[in-house]
C-alpha positions as CSV (number, residue, x, y, z in Angstrom):
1,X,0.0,0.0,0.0
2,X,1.2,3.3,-1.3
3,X,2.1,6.2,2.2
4,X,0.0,9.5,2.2
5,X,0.8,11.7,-0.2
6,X,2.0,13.9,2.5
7,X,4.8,11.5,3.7
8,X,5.6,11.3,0.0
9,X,6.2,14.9,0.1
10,X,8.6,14.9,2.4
11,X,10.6,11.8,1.3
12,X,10.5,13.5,-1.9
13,X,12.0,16.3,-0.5
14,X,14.2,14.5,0.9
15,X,15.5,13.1,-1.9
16,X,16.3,16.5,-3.8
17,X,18.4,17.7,-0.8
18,X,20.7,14.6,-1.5
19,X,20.8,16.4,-5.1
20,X,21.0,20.0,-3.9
21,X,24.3,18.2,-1.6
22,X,25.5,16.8,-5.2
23,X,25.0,20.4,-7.0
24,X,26.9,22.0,-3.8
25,X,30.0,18.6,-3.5
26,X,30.6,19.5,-7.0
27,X,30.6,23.5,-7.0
28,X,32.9,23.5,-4.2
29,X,35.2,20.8,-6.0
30,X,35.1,18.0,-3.7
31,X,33.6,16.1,-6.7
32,X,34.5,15.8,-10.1
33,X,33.7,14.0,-13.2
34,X,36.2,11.4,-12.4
35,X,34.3,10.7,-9.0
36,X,30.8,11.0,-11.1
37,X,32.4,8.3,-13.5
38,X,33.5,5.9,-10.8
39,X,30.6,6.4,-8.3
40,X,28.2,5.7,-11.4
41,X,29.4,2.6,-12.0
42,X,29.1,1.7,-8.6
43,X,25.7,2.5,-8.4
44,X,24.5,0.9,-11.6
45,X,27.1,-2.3,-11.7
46,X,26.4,-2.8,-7.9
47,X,24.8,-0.8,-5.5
48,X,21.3,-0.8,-7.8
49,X,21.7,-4.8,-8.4
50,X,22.2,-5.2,-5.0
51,X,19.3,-3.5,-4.3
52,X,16.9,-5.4,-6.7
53,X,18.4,-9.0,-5.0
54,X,18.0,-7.9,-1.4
55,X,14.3,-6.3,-2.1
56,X,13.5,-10.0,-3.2
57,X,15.2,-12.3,-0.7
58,X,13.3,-10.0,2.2
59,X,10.0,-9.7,0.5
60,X,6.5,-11.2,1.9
61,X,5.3,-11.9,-1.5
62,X,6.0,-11.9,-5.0
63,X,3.8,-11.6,-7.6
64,X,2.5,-15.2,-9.5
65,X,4.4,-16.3,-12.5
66,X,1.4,-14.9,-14.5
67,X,1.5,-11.6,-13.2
68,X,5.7,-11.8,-13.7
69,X,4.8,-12.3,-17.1
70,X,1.7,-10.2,-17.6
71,X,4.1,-7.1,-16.3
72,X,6.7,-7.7,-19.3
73,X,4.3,-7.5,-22.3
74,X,2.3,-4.5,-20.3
75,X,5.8,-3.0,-20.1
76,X,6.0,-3.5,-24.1
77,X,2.6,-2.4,-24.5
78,X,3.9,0.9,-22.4
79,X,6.7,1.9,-24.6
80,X,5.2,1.0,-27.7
81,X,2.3,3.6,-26.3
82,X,5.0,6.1,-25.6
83,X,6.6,6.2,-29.0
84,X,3.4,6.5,-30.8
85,X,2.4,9.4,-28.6
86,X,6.1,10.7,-29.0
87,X,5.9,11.7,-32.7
88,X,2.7,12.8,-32.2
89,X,3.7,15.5,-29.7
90,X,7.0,16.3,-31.4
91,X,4.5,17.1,-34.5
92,X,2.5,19.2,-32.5
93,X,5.7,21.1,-30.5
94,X,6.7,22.0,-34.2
95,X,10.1,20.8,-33.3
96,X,13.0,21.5,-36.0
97,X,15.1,19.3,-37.5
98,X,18.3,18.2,-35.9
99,X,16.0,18.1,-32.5
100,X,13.2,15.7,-33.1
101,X,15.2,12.8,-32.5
102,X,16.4,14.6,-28.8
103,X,13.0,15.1,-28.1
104,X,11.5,12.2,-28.7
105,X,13.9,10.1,-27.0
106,X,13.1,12.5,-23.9
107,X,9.3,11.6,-24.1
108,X,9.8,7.5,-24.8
109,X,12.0,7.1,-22.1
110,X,12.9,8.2,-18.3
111,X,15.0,7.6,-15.6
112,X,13.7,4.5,-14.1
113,X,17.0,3.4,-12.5
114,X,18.4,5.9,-10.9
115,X,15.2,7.9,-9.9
116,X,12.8,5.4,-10.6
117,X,13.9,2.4,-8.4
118,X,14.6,4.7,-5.0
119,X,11.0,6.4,-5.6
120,X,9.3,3.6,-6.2
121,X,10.9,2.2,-2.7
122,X,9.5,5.2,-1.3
123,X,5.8,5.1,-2.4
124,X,5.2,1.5,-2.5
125,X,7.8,0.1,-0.2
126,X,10.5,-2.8,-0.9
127,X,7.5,-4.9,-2.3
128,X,7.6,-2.7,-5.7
129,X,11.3,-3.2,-6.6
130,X,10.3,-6.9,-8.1
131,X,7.8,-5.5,-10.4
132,X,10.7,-2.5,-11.5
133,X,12.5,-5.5,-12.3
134,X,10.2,-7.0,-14.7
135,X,10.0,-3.9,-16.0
136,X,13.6,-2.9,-16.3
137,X,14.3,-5.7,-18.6
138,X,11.9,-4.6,-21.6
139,X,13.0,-1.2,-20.8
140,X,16.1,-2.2,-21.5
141,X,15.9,-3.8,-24.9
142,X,13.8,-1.1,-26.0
143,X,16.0,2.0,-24.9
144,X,19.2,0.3,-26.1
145,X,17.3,-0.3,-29.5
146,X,15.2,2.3,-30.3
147,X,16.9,5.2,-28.4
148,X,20.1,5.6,-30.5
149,X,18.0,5.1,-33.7
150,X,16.0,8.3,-32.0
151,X,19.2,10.3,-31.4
152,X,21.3,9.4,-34.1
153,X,18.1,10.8,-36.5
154,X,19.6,14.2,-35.6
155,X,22.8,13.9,-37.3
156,X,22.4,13.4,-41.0
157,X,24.3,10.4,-42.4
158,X,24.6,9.0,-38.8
159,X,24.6,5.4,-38.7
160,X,23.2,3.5,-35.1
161,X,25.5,1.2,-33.3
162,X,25.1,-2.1,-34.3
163,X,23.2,-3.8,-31.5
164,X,24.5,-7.4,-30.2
165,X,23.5,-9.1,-27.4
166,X,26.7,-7.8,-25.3
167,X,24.3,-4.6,-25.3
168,X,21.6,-5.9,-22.8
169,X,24.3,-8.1,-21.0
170,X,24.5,-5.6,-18.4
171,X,24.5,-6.1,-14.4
172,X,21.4,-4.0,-14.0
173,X,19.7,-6.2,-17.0
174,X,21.2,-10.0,-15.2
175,X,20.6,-9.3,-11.7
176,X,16.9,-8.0,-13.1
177,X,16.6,-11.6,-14.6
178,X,18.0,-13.4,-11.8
179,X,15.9,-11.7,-9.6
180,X,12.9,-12.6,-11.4
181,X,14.1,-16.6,-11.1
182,X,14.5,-16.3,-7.8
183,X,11.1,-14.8,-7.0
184,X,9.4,-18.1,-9.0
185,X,11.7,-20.3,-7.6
186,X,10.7,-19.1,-3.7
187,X,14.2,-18.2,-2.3
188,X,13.5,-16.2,0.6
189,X,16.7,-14.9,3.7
190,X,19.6,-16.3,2.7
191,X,21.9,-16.5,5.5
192,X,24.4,-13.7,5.3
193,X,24.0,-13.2,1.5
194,X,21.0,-10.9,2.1
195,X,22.2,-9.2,4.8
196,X,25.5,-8.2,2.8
197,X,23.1,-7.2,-0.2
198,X,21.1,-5.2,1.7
199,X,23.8,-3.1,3.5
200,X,25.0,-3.1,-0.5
201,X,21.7,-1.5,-1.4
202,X,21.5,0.7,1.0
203,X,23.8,3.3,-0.7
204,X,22.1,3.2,-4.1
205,X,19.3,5.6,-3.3
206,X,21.9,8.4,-1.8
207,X,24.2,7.9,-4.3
208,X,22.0,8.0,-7.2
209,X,20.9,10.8,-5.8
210,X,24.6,12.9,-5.5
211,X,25.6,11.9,-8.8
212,X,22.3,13.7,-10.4
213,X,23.0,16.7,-8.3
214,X,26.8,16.3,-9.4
215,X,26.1,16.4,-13.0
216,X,23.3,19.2,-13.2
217,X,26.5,21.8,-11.8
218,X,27.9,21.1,-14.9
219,X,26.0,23.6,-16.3
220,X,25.8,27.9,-15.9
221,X,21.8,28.1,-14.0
222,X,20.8,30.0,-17.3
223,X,21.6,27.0,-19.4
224,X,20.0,24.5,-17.1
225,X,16.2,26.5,-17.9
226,X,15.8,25.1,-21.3
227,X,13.5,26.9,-23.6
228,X,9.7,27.0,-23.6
229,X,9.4,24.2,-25.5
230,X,11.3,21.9,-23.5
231,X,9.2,23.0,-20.5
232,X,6.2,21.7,-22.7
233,X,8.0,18.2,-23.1
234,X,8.5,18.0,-19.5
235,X,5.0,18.9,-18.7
236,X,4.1,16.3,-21.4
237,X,6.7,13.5,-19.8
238,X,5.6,14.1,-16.3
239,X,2.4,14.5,-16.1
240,X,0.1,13.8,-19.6
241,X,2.7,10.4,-20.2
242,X,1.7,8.6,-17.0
243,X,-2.1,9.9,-16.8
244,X,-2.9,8.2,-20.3
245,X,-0.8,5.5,-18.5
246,X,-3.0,5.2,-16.0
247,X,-6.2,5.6,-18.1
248,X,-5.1,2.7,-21.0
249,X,-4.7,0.5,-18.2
250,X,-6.5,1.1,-14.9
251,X,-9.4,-0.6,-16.8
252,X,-7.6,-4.2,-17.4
253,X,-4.9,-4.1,-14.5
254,X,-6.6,-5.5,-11.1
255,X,-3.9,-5.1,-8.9
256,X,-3.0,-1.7,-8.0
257,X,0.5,-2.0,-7.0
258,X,1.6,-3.6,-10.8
259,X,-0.8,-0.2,-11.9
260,X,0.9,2.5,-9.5
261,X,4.6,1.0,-10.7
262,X,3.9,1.5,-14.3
263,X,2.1,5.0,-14.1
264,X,5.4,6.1,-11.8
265,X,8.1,4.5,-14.4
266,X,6.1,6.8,-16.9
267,X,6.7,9.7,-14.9
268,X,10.2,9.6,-14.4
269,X,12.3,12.5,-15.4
270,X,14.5,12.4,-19.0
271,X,17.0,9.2,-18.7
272,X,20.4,9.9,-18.1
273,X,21.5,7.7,-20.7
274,X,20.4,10.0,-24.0
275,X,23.5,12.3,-23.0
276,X,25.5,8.8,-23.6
277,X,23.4,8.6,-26.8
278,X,24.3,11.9,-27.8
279,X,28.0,12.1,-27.2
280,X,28.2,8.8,-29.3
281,X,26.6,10.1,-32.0
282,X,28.2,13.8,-32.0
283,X,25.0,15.5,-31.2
284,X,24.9,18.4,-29.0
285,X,24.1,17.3,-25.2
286,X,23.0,20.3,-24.3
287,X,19.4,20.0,-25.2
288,X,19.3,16.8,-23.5
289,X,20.7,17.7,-20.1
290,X,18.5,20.8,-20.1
291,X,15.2,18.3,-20.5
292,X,17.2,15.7,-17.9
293,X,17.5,19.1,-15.5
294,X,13.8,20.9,-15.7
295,X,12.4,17.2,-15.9
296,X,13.9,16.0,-12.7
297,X,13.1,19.8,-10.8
298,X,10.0,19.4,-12.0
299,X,9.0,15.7,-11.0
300,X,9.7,16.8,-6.7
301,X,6.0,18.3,-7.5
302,X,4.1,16.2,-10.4
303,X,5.0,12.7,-8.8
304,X,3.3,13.6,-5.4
305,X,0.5,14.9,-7.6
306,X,0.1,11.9,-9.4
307,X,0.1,9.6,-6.0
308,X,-2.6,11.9,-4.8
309,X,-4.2,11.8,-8.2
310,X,-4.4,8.4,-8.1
311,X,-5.4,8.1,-4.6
């Protein structure tokens, strides 16, 4: 069961002061991008896998194979959603060439590792993490697919990385799967393993949260605003993404814990990952780490609006 939406509030404000110490650890220089670089790997490679693991071995109950199962192809059914809606919206934002790609990438997909697994932990509790599993692996083969086909759009005669199955080899991606075996399987408390993940896991959500704070002082505050029509695509990402989330499926979804973690992976912020897209591709980052910046500012207020919303 999902806290008030007043405790969520707080913990959400919580969270952005671990951002706001990030901004201020790298303004002062006792960060820099080396530290961003290393820590980053840390979090993804093996604080956020330790995470998923722990949330599982500790958990009361885990959803049936068919609901396991049931939450992969609704996570499909999601993004395939989410593209569609994606060129419709770039269309209607009148966005010009050499942007559409940026842009559309920016609607499709959001920041469901680093933001999305410690939020999720806050709303729903521990219990959530196994369905953000299920749906990290889809997300996964999607984004790595269909995201640098979206960015590379934006540079003419680009060519997209040939993708291989070393792409979706990652811890993040295995640990995901494994995690999803054990919960069918029934492994519950291993002796000192969970204990060892937990403590592991622990650090993921504070972390995440620096390294996002970190990487936004890379930027002059003017920069950081964006124009008007990236404040439009966040309003769009954040808040009009997960509502027609939440209508499409709140009629064919019974349980509302497998609805609440879809509607909130919708309303994640911009994914970090497109300014990976874009420096591979020699496209400009700067349009994408303005949308990653007024996104995540913005989503301290819609994602305690949507719990509220959804009651």
């Amino acid at each position: 069961m999902a806290a008030d939406p007043m405790t969520i509030v707080v913990k959400m404000i919580m969270l952005f002061v671990l951002i706001g110490v990030g901004y201020i650890c790298k303004k002062v220089h006792y960060t820099n991008e080396v530290v961003d670089k290393g820590l980053s790997n840390l979090v993804i490679n093996i604080a956020m896998p330790a995470l998923i693991l722990s949330a599982i071995l500790t958990a009361d109950s885990v959803p049936s194979v068919q609901e396991i199962g049931l939450t992969f192809l609704l996570a499909l059914l999601m993004h395939a959603f989410l593209i569609g809606l994606a060129v419709v919206v770039v269309k209607v934002l009148r966005i010009p060439n050499g942007f559409c790609g940026a842009f559309r990438f920016m609607l499709v997909f959001g920041n469901v590792g680093f933001l999305g697994f410690p939020v999720l932990a806050v709303i729903f509790g521990p219990g959530a993490l196994l369905y953000a599993s299920i749906f990290q692996v889809p997300f996964n083969l999607i984004c790595y697919v269909v995201g640098p086909i979206l960015i590379s759009k934006d540079r003419e005669g680009a060519v997209p990385e040939k993708v291989t199955i070393k792409t979706f080899l990652t811890p993040m991606t295995i640990c995901c799967l494994i995690a999803i075996v054990l919960a069918v399987a029934g492994v519950r408390n291993v002796p000192f393993v969970t204990e060892s993940l937990t403590l592991l896991g622990n650090m993921a959500t504070p972390a995440a949260m620096l390294i996002i704070g970190s990487q936004m002082a890379n930027m002059p505050v003017r920069d950081m605003l964006g124009t008007p029509k990236l404040w439009l695509m966040s309003a769009v990402r954040l808040v009009v993404n997960p509502i027609l989330v939440w209508l499409l499926f709140s009629p064919i979804i019974q349980s509302p814990l497998l609805l609440g973690v879809l509607v909130i992976m919708s309303a994640m912020p911009v994914a970090n990952v497109g300014v990976m897209f874009s420096l591979l591709y020699g496209i400009d980052t700067k349009t994408m780490s303005q949308g990653i910046f007024v996104s995540t500012m913005l989503s301290a207020l819609t994602i305690p609006l949507l719990v509220f919303i959804m009651g």
